[in-house]
ZAMARGU-4260 file (C-alpha; in steps of 0.2 Angstrom, whole numbers, plus 5000, padded with zeros to 4 digits):
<rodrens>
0) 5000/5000/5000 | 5007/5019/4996 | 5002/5032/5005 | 5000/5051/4999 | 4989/5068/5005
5) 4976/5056/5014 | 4974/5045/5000 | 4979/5026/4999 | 4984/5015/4985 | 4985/4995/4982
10) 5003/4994/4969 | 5007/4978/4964 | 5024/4973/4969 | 5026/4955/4967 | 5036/4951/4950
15) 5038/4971/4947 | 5056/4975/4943 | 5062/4991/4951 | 5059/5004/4939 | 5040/4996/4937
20) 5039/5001/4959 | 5046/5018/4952 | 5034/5023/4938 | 5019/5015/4952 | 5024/5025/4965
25) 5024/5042/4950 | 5009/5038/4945 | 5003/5036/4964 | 5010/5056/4967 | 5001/5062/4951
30) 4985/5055/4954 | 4984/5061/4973 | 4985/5078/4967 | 4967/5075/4960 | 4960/5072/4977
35) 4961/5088/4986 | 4943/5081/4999 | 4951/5064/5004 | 4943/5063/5021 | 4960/5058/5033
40) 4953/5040/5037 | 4970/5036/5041 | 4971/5046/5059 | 4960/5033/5066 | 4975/5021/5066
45) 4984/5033/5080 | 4972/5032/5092 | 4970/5016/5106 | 4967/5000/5101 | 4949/4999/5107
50) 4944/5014/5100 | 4953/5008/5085 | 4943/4993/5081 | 4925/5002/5085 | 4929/5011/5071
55) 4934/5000/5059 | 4922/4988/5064 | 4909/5002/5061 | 4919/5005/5042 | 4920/4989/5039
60) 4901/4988/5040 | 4901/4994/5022 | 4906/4978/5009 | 4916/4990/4998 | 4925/4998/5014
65) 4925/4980/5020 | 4937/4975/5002 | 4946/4989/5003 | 4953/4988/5020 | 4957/4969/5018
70) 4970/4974/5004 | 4975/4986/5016 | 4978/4972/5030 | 4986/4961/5017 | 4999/4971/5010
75) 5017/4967/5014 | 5022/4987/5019 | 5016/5004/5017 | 5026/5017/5007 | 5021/5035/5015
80) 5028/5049/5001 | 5029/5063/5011 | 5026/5082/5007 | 5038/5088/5020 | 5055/5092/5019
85) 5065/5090/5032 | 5082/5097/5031 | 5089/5087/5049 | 5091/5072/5059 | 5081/5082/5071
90) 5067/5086/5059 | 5066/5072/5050 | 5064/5061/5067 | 5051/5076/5072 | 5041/5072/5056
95) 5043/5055/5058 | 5032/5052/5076 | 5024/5069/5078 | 5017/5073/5061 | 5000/5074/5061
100) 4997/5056/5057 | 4984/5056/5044 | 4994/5051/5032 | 5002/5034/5040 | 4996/5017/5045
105) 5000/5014/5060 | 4990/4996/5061 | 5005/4992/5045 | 5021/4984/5053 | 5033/4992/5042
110) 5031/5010/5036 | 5043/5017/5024 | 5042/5035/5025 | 5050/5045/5009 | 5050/5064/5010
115) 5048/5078/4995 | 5067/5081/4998 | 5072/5062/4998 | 5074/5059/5015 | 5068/5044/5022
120) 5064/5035/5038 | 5056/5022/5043 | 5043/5016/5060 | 5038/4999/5065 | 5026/4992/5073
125) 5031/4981/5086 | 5020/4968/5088 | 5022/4956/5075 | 5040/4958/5074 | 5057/4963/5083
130) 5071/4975/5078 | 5082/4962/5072 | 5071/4961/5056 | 5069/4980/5055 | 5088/4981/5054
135) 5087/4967/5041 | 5077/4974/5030 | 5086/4994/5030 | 5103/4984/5029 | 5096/4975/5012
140) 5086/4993/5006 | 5104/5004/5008 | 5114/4990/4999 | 5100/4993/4986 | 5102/5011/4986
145) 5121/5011/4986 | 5121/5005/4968 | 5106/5015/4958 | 5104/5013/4940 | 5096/5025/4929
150) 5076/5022/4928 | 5070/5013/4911 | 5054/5017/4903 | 5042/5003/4909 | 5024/4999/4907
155) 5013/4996/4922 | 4997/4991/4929 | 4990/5008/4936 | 4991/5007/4957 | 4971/5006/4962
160) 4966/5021/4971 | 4957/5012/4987 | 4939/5019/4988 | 4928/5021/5006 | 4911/5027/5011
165) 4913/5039/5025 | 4897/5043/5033 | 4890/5053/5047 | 4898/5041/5060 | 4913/5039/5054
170) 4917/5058/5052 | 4916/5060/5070 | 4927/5046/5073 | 4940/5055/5060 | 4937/5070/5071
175) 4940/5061/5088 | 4955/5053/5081 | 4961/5070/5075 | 4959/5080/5091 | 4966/5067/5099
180) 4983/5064/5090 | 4985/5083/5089 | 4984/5083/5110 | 4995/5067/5111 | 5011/5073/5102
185) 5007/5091/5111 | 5013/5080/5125 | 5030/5075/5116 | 5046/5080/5117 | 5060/5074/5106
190) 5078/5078/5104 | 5089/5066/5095 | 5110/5064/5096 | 5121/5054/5086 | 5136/5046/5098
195) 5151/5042/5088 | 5165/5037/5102 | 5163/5021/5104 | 5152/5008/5097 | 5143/4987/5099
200) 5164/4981/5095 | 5168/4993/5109 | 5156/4986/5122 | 5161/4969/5116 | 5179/4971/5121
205) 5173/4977/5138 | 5164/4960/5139 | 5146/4968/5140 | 5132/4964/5126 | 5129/4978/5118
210) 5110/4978/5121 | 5111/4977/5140 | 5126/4990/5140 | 5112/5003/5130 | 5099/4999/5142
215) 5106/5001/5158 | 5114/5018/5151 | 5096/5025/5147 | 5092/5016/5164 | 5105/5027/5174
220) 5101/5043/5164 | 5083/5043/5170 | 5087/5038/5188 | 5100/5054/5186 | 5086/5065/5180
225) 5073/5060/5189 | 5078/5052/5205 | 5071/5036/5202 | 5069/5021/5191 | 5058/5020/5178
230) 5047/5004/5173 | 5058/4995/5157 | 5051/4986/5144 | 5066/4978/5139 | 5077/4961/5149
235) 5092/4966/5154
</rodrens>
């Protein structure tokens, strides 16, 4: 599924070559411009779980929302193309979890967000899968992206622009979602660093794993803050 201003897309990516996912996700950019009124059913994703699955289960009560949301479940990822740009780490992360979130999935495992300016990020969904895989999956998209070729002209089968009935109901459930959102990342605060002395072959040497050495780092810096220990979802 690709995401872009509020709309969603099904794009075919099984036996597509890369330039095919390339003119798909073009034509995906171009036809979103036509849509100016998409109604942001996306928000609803970022809200809690219960409140979540009212709605859908209220969406869903339509057949043609019904199909359109199972090719939404079934799809491997979601591609976000994103109209900001972003011209930092700090920014970019900033637009990653504290946009307005409607235009993301967050019910999708994997969301590759591209932005106007070709920054990119990614946001997982923990659930279904640990960051093991997510670093997989980056390692094998930056070997990809180390080697680019120059497009070729392809034909493709036109993504399908996925179609939903929104009704009285389900506005106010868009609304709710919206409002909501909008007051949780209020609540946020992020700043991001990049530590370069040392690194996981360091911590080995010292004879720590360098998962454990991380936690009980973030684990100190809070009891140094705050005066106390903070509940950790992470072993160590």
């Amino acid at each position: 599924m690709v995401l872009n201003k509020n709309c969603i897309y099904y794009v075919l990516i099984k036996d597509q070559s890369l330039d095919q996912i390339l003119k798909s996700l073009e034509f995906v950019q171009e036809d979103a411009k036509k849509h100016h009124t998409e109604r942001p059913l996306a928000v609803c994703t970022a809200v809690h779980r219960d409140n979540w699955t009212a709605a859908r289960k209220h969406l869903i009560s339509n057949l043609g929302n019904k199909a359109s949301m199972k090719l939404i479940e079934s799809s491997a990822f979601a591609i976000v193309l994103d109209d900001n740009e972003p011209d930092s780490q700090m920014s970019s992360a900033k637009m990653l979890l504290l946009d307005e979130g409607t235009n993301r999935w967050f019910d999708k495992t994997l969301q590759f967000i591209v932005f106007k300016n070709g920054r990119a990020g990614l946001i997982a969904e923990h659930a279904l899968i640990d960051a093991t895989v997510v670093s997989r999956v980056l390692t094998d998209a930056l070997a990809l992206m180390a080697s680019p070729q120059e497009p070729k002209e392809v034909t493709i089968t036109n993504p399908e622009k996925l179609k939903f009935e929104i009704d009285g109901k389900m506005e106010t459930y868009i609304a709710d979602a919206t409002a909501f959102y909008k007051k949780m990342i209020g609540e946020h605060h992020l700043h991001t660093n990049v530590f370069s002395d040392y690194g996981a072959s360091d911590i080995k040497k010292m004879g720590f794993s360098p998962d454990a050495f991380v936690q009980m780092s973030i684990q100190y810096a809070y009891r140094k803050m705050t005066g106390h220990f903070g509940a950790t979802y992470e072993s160590v």
